[in-house]
N, C-alpha and C positions, 0 to 999 in steps of 0.2 A: 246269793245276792250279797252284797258288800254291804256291810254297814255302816253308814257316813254321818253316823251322832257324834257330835264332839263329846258329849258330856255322858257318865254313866247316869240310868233311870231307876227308879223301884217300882213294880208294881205292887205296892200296896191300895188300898182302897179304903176312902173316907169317905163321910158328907159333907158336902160342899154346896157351897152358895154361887154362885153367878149373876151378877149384877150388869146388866146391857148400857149400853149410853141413853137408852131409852128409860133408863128406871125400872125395866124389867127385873124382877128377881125369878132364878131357876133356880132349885134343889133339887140336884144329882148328886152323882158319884163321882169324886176325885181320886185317879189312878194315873199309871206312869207319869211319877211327878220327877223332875228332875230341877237342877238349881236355876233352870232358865224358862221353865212353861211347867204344861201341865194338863191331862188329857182329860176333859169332862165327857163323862158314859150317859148316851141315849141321843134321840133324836130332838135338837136341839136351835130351834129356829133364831139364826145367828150369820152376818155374812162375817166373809174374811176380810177382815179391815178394820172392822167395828173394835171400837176400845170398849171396857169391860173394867169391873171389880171381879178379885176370887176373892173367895174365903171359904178354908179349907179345915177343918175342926177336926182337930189332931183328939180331943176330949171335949167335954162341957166347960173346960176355964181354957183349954188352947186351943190358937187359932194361926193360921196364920195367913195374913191377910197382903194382898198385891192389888197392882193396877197390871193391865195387861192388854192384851190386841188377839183378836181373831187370828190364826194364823194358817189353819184349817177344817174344813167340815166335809166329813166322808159319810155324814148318813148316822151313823152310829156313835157318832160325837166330835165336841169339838176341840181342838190342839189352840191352847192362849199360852203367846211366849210373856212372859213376866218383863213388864216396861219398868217396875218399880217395886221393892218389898217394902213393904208400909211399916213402918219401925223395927229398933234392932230386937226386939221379941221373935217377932216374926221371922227374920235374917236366921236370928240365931236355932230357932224350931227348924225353921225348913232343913239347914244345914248338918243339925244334930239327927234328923229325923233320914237322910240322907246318908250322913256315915254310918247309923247304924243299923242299916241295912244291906249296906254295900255288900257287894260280893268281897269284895278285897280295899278293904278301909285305908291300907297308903295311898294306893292307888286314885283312891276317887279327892282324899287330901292334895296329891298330885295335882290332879284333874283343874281341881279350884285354884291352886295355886296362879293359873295361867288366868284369871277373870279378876276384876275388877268390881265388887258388886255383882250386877249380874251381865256387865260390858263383859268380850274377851280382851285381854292385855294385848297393846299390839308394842309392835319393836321397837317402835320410834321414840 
């Protein structure tokens, strides 16, 4: 099967928060996080479309916090691409936490290179 992710992912696993448009809060697990979403683990009543907060607690004083969008739900959780990373704290965690777990750390500096925040660069 072809793999068609632009961006490299880690699976690490955190706790995380999920906040709905509804004012919902879920505490799950945050894994295969990447500089553009992010996959929350368990059964997670959510459509695709729905915008959302994360927050992803890297420790008790870090976090890093986004706005985001349903983007899919298979049952055993749900995929939120990041529409926004909520201050450069956060930017800079996600990023740091990102390179050092890479498989191959030029490579994934490469990777970002091509994005804009969390836009990909385009040519024009």
């Amino acid at each position: 099967m072809e793999n068609r992710r632009e961006l490299s992912r880690i699976n690490l696993f955190f706790s995380a928060e999920l906040i709905l448009e509804s004012g919902k809060k879920i505490k799950s697990s945050a894994g295969a996080i990447n500089i553009k979403g992010v996959f929350f683990v368990g059964g997670i009543n959510a459509k695709i479309g729905d915008k959302c907060e994360v927050i992803i607690f890297l420790s008790e004083e870090i976090k890093i916090v986004a706005k985001g969008i349903i983007r899919r739900n298979s049952g055993d959780g749900v995929g939120v691409e990041f529409l926004e990373i909520i201050g450069q704290d956060s930017y800079i965690h996600l990023k740091g936490i990102m390179q050092q777990n890479a498989e191959d750390q030029h490579s994934f500096l490469k990777e970002l290179e091509g994005y804009v925040g969390i836009k990909k660069k385009t040519d024009n």
